[in-house]
C-alpha positions, -999 to 999 in steps of 0.1 A, spaced: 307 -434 -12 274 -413 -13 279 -376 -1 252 -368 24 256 -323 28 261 -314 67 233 -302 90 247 -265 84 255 -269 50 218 -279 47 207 -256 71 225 -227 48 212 -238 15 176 -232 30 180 -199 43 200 -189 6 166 -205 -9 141 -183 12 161 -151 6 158 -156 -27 124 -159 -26 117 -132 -9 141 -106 -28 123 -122 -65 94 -98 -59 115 -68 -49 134 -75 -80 105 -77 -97 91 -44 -85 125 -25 -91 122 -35 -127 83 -23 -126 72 -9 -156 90 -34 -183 60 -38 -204 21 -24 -216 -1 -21 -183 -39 -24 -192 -60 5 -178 -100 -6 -177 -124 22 -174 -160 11 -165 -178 38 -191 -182 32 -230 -157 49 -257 -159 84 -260 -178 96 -226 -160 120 -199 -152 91 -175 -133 79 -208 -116 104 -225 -101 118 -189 -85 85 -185 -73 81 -221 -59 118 -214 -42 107 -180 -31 76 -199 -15 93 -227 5 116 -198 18 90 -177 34 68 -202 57 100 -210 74 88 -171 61 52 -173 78 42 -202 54 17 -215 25 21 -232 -9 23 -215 -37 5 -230 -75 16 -222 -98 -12 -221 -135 -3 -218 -155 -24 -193 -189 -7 -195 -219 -20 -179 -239 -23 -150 -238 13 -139 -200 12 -139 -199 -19 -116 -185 -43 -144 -153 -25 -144 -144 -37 -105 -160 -68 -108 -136 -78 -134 -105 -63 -119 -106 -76 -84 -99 -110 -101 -69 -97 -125 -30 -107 -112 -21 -80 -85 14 -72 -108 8 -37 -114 0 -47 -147 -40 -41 -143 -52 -6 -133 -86 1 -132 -105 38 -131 -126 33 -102 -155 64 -96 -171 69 -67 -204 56 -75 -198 20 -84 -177 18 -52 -196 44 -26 -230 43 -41 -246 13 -66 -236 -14 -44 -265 -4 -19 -289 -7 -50 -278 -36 -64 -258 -71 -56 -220 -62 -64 -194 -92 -60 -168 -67 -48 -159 -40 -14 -138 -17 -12 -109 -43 7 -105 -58 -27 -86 -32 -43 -60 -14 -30 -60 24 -41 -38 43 -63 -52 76 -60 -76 101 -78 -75 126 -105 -105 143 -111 -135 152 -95 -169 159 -118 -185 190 -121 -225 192 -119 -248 214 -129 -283 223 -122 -306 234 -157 -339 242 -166 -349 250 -203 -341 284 -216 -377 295 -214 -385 277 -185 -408 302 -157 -380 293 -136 -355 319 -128 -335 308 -102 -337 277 -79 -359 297 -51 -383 298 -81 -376 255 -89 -381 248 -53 -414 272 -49 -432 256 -78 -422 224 -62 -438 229 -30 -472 236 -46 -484 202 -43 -477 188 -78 -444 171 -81 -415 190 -110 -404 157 -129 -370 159 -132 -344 132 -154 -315 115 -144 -296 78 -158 -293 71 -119 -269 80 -90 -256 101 -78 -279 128 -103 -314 118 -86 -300 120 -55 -291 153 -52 -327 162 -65 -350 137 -42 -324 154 -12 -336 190 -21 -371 180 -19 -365 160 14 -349 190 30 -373 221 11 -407 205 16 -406 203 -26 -418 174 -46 -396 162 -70 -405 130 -93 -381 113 -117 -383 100 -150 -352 75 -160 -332 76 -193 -304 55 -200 -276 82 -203 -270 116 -194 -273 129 -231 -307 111 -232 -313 131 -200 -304 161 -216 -321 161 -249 -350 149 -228 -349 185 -211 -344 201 -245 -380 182 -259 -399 193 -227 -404 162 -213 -391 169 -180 -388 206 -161 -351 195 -145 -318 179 -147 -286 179 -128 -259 166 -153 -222 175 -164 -205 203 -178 -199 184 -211 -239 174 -214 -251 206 -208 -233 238 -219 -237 227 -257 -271 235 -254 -264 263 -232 -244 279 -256 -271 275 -286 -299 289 -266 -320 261 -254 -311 257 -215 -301 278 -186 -279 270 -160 -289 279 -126 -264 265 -102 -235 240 -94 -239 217 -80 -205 206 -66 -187 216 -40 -171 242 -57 -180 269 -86 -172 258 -124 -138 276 -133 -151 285 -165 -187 306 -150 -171 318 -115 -202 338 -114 -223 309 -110 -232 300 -72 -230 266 -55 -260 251 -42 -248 258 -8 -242 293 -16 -281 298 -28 -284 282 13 -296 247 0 -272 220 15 -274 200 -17 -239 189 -36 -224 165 -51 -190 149 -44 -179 123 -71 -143 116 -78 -126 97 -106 -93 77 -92 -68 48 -102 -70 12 -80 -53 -22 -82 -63 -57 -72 -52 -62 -32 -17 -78 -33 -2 -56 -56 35 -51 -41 36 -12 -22 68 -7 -39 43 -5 -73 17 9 -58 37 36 -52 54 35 -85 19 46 -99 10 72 -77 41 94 -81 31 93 -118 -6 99 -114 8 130 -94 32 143 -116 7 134 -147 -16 161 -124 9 188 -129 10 188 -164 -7 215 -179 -22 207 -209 -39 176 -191 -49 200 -169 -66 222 -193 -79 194 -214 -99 182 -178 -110 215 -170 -125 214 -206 -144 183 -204 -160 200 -167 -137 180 -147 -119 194 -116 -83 185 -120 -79 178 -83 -60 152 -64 -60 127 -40 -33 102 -25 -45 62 -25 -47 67 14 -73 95 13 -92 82 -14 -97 49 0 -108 67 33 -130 86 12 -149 59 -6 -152 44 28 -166 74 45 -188 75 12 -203 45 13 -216 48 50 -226 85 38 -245 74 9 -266 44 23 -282 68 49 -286 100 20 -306 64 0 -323 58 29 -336 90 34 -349 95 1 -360 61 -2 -340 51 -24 -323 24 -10 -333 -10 -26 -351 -38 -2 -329 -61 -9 -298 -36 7 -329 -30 37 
């Protein structure tokens, strides 16, 4: 005699299946960290977009648990780095530093595989500090003097690796009536060192670039040219406080791949935070010219949304953005 289960019986073994199923990520997420999570950084070994996250790293594995591995993804002007981790399992196990300019700006200058909706956002951390500088002998004084020489009819070359840096400077000649012309180098210490040799009259790079060469003599810092003063020279004025509505707003901040269970999500941002509160980190950021300011995942998603939208009419204003984005 063959045992055939009852219509209920059936019925109850079912619904027992598919609560399991659905309580096995919950479960899963509960038990969230219970080994290394990788943390990619789209910039090489040893730059500011690296060392803050290997500092960040090295803070949140004190409430984590687990250690935090940095993987460098460098390439592409800092789209690699999302282009890889969009396709990496959404477990909470792949983090990725995501900056504002592979997500807000590049992808209107060149083909990116990834948006925005690919990634769901952990929060940010930092925000960079820029500078304005002219060599230490330069006949330029003060930016009135930069953008007066500029409006004389023969451009000021300036250098710059890319966005958001030649932005900022095309978008004070837009609005001054100034002629700016730049010459491209293939990182911000080549930019700098360019400056340094004479080969170009202007730069707008970071804290840790310039003040070295600040400090020995050879350049002179004229503004910021962020949205707020440098902490270390509060005597220094913002762009917008010389009355030139010039700045720039670039943020570092942590992202997953889409589908990575809230309950994780969350997980992370709480120890981003309280990472954020800590001192020394704090100190060691504000060292490297890094604002040590923070974001939720909410508002820094709605940021790099409102950024992108921002920055493809600032590109199209300067002409810079590509045909192809036309």
């Amino acid at each position: 005699m063959t045992f055939r289960p009852s219509r209920i019986a059936r019925r109850l073994a079912a619904g027992l299946s598919l609560a399991a199923a659905a309580w096995a990520p919950l479960a899963a997420s509960a038990a969230y960290p219970d080994k290394e999570i990788k943390l990619s950084v789209g910039y090489g070994a040893g730059g500011v977009g690296d060392v803050s996250a290997r500092l960040l790293a090295k803070t949140m594995e004190k409430d984590l648990k687990v250690p935090i591995v940095v993987l460098n993804k460098a390439g592409a002007q800092a789209t690699l780095n999302p282009a890889q981790l969009m396709h990496q399992p959404a477990d909470g196990y792949n983090v990725g530093v995501l900056t504002f300019a592979p997500m807000a700006i590049v992808p209107h200058m060149l083909p990116v595989p990834y948006t925005a909706k690919d990634f769901i956002f952990v929060g940010a951390f930092g925000r960079f500090q820029y500078g304005l500088a002219v060599k230490a002998d330069s006949p330029y004084k003060t930016v009135d003097d930069l953008v007066a020489a500029s409006k004389k009819g023969k451009s000021l070359f300036f250098g710059a690796p890319g966005a958001p840096n030649n932005i900022a400077l095309y978008d004070l000649g837009r609005k001054t009536g100034g002629n700016f012309e730049q010459v491209l180098y293939k990182s911000g210490s080549d930019t700098v060192l360019a400056l340094v040799a004479g080969q170009v009259e202007v730069i707008i790079q970071t804290p840790s670039e310039i003040v070295p060469h600040v400090q020995s003599g050879k350049l002179r810092l004229l503004a910021s040219v962020s949205p707020a003063r440098w902490a270390d020279r509060p005597d220094m004025p913002t762009m917008r406080e010389l009355g030139y509505d010039v700045q720039i707003e670039s943020w570092m901040g942590l992202a997953v791949p889409k589908g990575t269970p809230n309950e994780i999500v969350q997980r992370l941002q709480g120890s981003m935070l309280g990472a954020m509160k800590d001192p020394e980190l704090v100190q060691s950021l504000q060292r490297m010219g890094i604002d040590p300011v923070t974001m939720s995942g909410a508002d820094y998603a709605r940021m790099i949304d409102e950024g992108y939208v921002q920055m493809g009419k600032a590109l199209k204003d300067t002409g810079l953005l590509s045909q192809q984005a036309k």
